[in-house]
C-alpha positions in Angstrom: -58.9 -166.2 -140.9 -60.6 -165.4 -137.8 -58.0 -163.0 -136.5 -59.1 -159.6 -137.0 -56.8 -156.6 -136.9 -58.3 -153.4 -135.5 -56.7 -150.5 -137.5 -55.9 -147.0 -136.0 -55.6 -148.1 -132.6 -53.6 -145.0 -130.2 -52.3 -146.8 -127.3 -49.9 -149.4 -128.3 -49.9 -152.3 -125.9 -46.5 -153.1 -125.9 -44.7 -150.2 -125.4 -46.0 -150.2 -121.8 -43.6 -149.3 -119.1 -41.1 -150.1 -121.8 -37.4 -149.2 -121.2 -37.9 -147.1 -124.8 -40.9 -144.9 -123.0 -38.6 -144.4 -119.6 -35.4 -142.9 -122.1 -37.6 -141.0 -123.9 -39.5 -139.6 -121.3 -43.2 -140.3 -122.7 -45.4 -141.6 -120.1 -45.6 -145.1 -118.9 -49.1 -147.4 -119.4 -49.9 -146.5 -123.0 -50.5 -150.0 -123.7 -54.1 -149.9 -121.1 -55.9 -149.5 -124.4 -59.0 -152.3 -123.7 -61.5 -149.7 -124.0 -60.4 -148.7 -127.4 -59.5 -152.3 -128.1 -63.6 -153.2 -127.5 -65.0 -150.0 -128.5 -63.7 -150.9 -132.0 -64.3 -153.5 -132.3 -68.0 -153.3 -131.4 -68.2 -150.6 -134.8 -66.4 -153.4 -136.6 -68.6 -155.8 -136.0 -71.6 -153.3 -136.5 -70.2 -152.2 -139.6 -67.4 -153.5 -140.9 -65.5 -150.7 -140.6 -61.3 -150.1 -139.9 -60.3 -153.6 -139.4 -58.5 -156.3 -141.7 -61.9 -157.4 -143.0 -63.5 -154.2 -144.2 -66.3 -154.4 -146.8 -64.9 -157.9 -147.5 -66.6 -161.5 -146.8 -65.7 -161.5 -143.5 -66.2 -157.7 -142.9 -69.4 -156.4 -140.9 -70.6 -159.4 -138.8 -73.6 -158.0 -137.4 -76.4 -160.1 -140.0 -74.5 -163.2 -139.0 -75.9 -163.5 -135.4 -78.6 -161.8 -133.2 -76.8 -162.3 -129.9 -73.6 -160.9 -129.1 -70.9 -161.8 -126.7 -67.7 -159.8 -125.8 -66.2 -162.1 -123.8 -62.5 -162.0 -122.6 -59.4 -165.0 -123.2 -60.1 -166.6 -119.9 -63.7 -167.2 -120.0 -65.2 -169.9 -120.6 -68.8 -169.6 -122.6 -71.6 -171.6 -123.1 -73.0 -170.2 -126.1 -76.1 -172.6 -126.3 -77.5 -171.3 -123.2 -77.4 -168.0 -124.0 -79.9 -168.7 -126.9 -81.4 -170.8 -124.0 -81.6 -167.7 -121.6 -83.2 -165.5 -124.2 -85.9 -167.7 -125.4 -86.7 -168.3 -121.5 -87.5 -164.7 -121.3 -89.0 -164.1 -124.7 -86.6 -161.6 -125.9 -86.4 -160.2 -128.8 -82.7 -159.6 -130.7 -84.7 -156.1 -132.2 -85.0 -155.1 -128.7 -82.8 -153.6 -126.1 -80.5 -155.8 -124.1 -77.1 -155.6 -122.0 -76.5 -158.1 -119.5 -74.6 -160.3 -117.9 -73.2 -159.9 -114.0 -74.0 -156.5 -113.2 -72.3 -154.5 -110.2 -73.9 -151.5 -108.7 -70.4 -150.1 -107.0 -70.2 -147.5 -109.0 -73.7 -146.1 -109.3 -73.1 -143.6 -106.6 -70.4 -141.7 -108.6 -71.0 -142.5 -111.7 -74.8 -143.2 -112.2 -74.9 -146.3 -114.2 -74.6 -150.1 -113.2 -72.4 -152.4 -115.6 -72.0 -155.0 -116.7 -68.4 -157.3 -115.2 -65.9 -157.5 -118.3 -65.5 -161.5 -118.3 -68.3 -161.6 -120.4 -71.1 -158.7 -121.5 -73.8 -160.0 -123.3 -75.8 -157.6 -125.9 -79.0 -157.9 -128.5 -78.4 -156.9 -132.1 -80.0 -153.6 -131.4 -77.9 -152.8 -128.5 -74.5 -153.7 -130.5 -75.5 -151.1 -133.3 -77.1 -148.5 -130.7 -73.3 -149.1 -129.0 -71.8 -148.6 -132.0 -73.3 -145.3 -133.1 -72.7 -143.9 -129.9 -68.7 -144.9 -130.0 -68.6 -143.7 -133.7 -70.1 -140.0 -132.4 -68.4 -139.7 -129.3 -65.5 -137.4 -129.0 -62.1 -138.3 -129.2 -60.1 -136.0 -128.4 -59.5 -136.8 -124.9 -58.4 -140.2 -125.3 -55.1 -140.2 -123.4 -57.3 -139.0 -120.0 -58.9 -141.1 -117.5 -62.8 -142.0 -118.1 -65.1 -139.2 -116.5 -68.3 -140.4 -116.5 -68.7 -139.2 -120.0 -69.2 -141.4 -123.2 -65.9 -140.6 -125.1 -62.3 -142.2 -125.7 -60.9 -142.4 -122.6 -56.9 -144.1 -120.8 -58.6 -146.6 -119.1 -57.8 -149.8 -117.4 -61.1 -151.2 -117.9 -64.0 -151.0 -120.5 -67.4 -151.8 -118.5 -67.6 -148.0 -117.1 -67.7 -146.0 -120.2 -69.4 -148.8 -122.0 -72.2 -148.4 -119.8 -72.2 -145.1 -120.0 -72.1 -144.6 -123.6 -75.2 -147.3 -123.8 -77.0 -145.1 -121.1 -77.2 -141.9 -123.7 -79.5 -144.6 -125.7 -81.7 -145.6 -122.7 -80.3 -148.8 -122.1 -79.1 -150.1 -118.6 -77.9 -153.2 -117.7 -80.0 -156.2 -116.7 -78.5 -158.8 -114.2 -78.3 -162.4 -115.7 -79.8 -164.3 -112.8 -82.3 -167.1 -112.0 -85.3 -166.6 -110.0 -83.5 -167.4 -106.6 -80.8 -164.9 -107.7 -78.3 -167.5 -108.6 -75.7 -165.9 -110.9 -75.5 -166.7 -114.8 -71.8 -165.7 -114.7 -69.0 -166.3 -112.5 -66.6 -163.5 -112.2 -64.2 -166.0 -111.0 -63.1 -169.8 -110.5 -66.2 -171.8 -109.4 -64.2 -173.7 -106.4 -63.8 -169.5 -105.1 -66.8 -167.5 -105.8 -69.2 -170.8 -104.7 -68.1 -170.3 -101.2 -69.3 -166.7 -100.8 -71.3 -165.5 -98.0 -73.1 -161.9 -98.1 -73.2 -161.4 -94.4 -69.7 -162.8 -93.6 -67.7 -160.6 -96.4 -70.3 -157.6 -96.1 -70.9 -155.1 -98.2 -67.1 -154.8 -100.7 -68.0 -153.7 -104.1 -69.2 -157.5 -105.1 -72.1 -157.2 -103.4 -72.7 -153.7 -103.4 -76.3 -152.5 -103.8 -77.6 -156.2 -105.4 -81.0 -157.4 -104.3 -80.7 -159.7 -101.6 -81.7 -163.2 -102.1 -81.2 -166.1 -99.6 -78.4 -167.9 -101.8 -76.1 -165.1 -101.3 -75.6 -166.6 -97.9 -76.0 -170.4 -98.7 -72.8 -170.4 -101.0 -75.4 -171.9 -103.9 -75.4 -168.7 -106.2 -74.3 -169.9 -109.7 -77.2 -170.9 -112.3 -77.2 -174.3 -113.4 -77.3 -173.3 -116.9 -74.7 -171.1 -116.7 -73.7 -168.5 -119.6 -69.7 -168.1 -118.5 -67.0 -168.8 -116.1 -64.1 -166.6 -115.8 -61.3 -166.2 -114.6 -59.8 -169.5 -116.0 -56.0 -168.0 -116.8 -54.5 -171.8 -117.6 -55.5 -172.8 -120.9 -55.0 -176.3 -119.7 -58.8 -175.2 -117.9 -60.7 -174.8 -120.4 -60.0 -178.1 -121.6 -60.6 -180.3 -118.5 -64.1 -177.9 -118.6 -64.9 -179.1 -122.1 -64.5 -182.9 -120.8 -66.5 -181.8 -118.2 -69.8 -180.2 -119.8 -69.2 -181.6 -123.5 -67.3 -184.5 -123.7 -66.0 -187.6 -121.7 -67.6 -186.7 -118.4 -70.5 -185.6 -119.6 -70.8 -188.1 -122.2 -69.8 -190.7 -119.7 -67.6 -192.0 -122.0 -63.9 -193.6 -121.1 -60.9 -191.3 -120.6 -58.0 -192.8 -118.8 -57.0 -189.1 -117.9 -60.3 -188.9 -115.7 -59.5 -189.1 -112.6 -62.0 -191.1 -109.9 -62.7 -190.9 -106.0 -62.9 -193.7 -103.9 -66.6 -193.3 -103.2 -67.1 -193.1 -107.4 -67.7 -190.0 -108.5 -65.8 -189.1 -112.1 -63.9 -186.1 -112.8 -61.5 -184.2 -115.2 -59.1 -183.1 -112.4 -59.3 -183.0 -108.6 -60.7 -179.5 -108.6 -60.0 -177.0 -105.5 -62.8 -177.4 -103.2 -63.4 -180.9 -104.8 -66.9 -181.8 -103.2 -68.9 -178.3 -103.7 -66.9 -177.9 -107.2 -68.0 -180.9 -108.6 -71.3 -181.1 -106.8 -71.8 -178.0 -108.8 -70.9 -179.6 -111.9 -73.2 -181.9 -112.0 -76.2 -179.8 -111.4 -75.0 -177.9 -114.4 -75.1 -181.7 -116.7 -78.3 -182.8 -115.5 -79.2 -179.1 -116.2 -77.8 -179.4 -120.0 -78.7 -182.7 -120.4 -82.3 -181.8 -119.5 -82.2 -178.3 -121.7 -81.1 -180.1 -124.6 -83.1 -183.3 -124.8 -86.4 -179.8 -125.0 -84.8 -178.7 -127.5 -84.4 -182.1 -129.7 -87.7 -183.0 -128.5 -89.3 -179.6 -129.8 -87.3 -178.7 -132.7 -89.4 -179.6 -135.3 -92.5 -178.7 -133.7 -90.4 -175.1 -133.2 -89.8 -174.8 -136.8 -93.5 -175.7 -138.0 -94.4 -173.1 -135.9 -91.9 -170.4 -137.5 -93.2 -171.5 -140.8 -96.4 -170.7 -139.9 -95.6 -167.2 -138.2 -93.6 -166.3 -141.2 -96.9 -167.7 -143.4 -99.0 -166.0 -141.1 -97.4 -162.3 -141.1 -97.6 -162.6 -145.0 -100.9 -162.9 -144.9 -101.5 -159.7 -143.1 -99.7 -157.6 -145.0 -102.0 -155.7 -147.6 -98.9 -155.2 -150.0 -99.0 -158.3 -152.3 -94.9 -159.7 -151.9 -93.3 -161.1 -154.7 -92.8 -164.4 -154.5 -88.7 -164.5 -154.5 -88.8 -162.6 -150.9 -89.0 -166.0 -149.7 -85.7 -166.1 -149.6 -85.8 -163.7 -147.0 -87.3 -165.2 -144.7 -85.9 -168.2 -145.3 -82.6 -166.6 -144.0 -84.4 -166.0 -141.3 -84.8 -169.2 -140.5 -81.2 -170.5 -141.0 -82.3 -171.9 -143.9 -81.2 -170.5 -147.8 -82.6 -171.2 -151.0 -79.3 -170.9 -152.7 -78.2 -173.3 -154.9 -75.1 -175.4 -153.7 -71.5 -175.0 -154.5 -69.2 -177.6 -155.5 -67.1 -178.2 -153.0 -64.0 -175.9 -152.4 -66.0 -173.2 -154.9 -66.2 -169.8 -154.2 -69.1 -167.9 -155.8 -68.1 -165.6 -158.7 -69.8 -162.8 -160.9 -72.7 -162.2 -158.9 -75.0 -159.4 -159.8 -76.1 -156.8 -156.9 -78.9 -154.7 -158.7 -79.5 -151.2 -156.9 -82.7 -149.3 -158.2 -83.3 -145.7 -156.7 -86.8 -146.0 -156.0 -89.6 -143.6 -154.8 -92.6 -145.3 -153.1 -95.8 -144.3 -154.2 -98.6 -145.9 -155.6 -98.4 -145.3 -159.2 -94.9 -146.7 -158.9 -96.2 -150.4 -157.8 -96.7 -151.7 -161.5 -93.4 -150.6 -162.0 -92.0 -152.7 -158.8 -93.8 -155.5 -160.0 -92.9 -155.4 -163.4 -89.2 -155.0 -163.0 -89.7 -158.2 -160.4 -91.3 -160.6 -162.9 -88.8 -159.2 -165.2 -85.2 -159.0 -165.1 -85.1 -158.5 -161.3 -85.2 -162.1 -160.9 -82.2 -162.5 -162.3 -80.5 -160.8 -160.3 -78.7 -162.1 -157.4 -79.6 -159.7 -155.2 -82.2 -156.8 -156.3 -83.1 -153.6 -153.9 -85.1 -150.6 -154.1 -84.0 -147.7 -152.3 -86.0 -144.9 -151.5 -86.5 -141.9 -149.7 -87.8 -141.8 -146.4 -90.9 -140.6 -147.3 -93.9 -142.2 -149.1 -96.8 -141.9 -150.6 -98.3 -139.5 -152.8 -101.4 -136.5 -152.3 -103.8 -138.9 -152.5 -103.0 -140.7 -149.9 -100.8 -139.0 -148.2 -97.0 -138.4 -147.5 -95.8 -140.7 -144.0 -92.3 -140.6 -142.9 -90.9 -143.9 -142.6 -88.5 -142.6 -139.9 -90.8 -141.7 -137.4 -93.0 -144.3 -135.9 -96.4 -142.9 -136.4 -95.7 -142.9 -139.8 -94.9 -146.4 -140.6 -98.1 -146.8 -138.3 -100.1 -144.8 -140.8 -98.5 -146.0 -144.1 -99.5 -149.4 -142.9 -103.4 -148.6 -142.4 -102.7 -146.9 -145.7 -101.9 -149.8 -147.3 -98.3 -148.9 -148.2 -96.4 -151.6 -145.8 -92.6 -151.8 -147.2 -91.7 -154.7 -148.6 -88.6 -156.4 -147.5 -86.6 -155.6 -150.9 -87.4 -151.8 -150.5 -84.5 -150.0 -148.4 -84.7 -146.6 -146.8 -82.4 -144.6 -147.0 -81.8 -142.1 -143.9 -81.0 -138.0 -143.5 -81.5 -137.6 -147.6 -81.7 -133.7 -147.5 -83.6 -133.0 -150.0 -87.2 -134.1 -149.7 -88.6 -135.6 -153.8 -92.5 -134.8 -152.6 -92.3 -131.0 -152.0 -90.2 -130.1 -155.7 -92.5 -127.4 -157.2 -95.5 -127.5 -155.1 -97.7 -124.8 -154.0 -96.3 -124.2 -150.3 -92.9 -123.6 -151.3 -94.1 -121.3 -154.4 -96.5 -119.6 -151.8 -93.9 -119.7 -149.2 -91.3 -118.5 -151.2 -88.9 -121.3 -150.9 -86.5 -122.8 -153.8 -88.4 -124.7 -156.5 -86.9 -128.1 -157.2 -85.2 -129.3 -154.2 -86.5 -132.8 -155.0 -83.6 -133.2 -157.4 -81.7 -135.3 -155.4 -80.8 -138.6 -157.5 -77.1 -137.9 -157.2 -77.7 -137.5 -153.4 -79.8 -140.9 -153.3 -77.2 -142.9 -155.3 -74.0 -141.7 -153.5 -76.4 -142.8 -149.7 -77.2 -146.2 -151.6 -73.6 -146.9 -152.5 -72.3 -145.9 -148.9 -75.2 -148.1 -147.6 -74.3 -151.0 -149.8 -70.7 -150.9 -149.2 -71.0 -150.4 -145.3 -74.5 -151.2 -144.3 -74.8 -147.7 -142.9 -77.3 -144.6 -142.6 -80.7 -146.7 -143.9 -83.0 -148.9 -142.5 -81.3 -152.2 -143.0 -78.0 -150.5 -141.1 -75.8 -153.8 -139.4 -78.6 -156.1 -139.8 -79.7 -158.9 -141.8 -79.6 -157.0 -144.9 -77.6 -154.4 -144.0 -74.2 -154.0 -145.8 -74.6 -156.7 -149.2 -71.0 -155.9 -150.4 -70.0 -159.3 -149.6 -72.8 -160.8 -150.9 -71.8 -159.9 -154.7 -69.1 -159.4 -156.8 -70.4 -156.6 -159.4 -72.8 -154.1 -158.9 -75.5 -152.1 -161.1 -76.8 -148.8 -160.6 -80.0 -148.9 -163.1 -83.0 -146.6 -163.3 -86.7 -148.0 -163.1 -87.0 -147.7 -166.6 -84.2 -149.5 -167.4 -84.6 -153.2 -168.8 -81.4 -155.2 -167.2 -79.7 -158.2 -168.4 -78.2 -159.4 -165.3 -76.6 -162.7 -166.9 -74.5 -161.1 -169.5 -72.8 -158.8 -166.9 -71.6 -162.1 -165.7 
């Protein structure tokens, strides 16, 4: 189930130099398709589109985590510390982030640093930005090497055009070090790259245009909380690495396939370079060990302060919530007010209830009504609306632009979390017969755009794309129900006999 096939995909990888290509005369190396390979994914994951899972439970991912991780068959990961490596640095998933090893080699030709492939590291908002710029770039050069530009390109590896792509968003890479400039990922086996020295090897692309920091000539550059090690091409590895940082060594438990030196020291294997190696090991388990007895220590403290952010952001808001957006936040929290399943139950007949909404003032009684009505019966209910709000008492504020959420906020008219926008809607509802366009001479009645708004909400629900909830946490709800309602405002719904 958690194989994914990635549909449409141009370079087949094994044809290859195949003795079917050489008869034929097509050109060998079809098959160096990893760019495409990660590019679609990434607008899978964003938004569930052409893959084996489209629109379906499993389809768009992007709600199900904030941090993402493209990390290749021979790494191995420590997911833990990445959520340990962001909350270090206060990051937010809503912000812009790509990180991980970063080399500088090719900044002289190609104007962007990037991130090494054994693992690349990006926030939410960086996945979708990625995604929208690999669903808009051309494609019609995809058997050619990368240029520089952001489009399909024949190439060996993905970091460069990734990069690239990211940089027409504003996002660069950020290097995933420690304050001494110890490296969060190793590009290769720890018993190798451990025994590096800057001023010995000089300046090959490795080191190329990196800040300088004493460890680079010390050979003690790897982080002790360490997100990934690559270049692990035995599978047999990452198992002796789980006993390592996860189980019997760690746990000091006993494992007569340990193996132990004269003067006492435990292992998984006799790695290469035994002493450094494994001296570097256990900085990384005391390391762990430390990180995670915080975390236990702190949890609950953690999550009475969450509750009281969450309680504490309610409060602000002038816009009275209805009490069953809880449940939102709740999410937020890992935690869901659903009730629980029988075991081996799937949920059936679920009712997605999709209102086409316009925000304005005079339309609040209506918002609240339909909630203490049949909306709550629903088992998911959203309003979807144009992007702009308000009315000519109080103004119009686009809720695409950022000084008009700013306004509509001071102007009472904060969204709640229920109300979805939806984007590019062509034709505006607050300008249909008014005086400018009459005085202006433009066509009375563009606000009739109900059939536009429902065809946007139905993309959006199916997809999660083109509105304000695109690839995030209540982005794309087709999996979250199995029948769906269209009804108007004035409509009184009887959510339990659809099911």
């Amino acid at each position: 189930d958690d194989v994914v096939i990635l549909h449409d995909m141009k370079r087949p990888w094994h044809t290859c130099g195949s003795q079917e290509n050489e008869e034929n005369n097509k050109p060998i190396g079809n098959c160096r398709n990893i760019f495409e390979k990660v590019w679609r994914m990434i607008v899978h994951v964003a938004y569930g589109l052409d893959g084996s899972r489209d629109g379906g439970e499993h389809g768009s991912n992007a709600s199900g985590a904030e941090w993402f991780v493209k990390v290749d068959s021979d790494t191995f990961l420590f997911p833990e510390n990445v959520g340990r490596y962001v909350e270090a640095r206060k990051w937010s998933y809503n912000d812009q982030h790509y990180f991980g090893h970063v080399l500088n080699h090719r900044k002289d030709d190609r104007g962007v640093s990037i991130v090494a492939g054994g693992a690349v590291f990006f926030s939410r908002a960086t996945l979708l930005a990625g995604a929208d710029a690999f669903r808009r770039m051309p494609m019609d050069k995809g058997n050619e090497e990368e240029d520089g530009t952001c489009r399909d390109a024949y190439t060996g590896t993905e970091e460069m055009v990734t990069a690239i792509c990211l940089k027409e968003h504003g996002i660069s890479a950020e290097p995933a070090i420690d304050p001494e400039g110890r490296e969060h990922v190793s590009l290769y086996e720890v018993d190798d790259i451990i025994k590096y020295n800057r001023t010995d090897q000089g300046e090959w692309w490795f080191w190329k245009n990196k800040k300088r920091f004493p460890c680079h000539d010390d050979g003690d550059c790897l982080a002790y909380l360490p997100l990934a090690l690559h270049h692990y091409k035995d599978s047999r590895d990452f198992l002796d690495l789980e006993k390592e940082f996860y189980g019997s060594v760690m746990k000091g438990e006993k494992d007569p396939k340990l193996i132990r030196t004269k003067d006492g020291r435990v292992a998984a294997r006799r790695w290469p370079n035994f002493d450094v190696t494994h001296q570097y090991f256990e900085r990384v388990r005391a390391a762990m060990k430390a990180a995670g007895s915080e975390i236990e220590d702190g949890s609950e403290r953690q999550e009475e302060k969450n509750n009281l952010e969450i309680a504490a952001t309610k409060k602000q808001s002038t816009f009275k919530q209805p009490s069953n957006n809880r449940r939102i936040s709740s999410m937020r929290n890992k935690k869901s007010t659903k009730k629980e399943l029988p075991a081996n139950t799937q949920p059936t007949n679920r009712v997605y209830c999709m209102v086409p909404f316009i925000w304005t003032p005079s339309a609040f009684q209506v918002y609240h009504a339909i909630h203490a009505s049949w909306g709550k019966r629903c088992h998911i209910l959203n309003f979807f609306i144009d992007p702009v709000i308000g009315d000519e008492k109080v103004g119009f504020y686009n809720m695409t632009e950022a000084a008009g959420v700013i306004a509509a906020e001071k102007a009472n008219l904060a969204l709640p979390d229920d109300v979805v926008i939806l984007h590019d809607m062509k034709r505006p509802w607050h300008t249909c017969g008014s005086q400018e366009n009459e005085e202006n001479n433009k066509p009375i009645g563009n606000c009739r755009n109900i059939f536009e708004k429902v065809w946007r909400m139905i993309v959006h629900v199916a997809y999660g794309l083109d509105g304000s909830r695109d690839g995030g946490e209540h982005g794309s709800n087709a999996s979250g129900a199995e029948w769906f309602v269209k009804v108007d405002s004035d409509t009184f719904l009887f959510p339990e006999n659809v099911g």
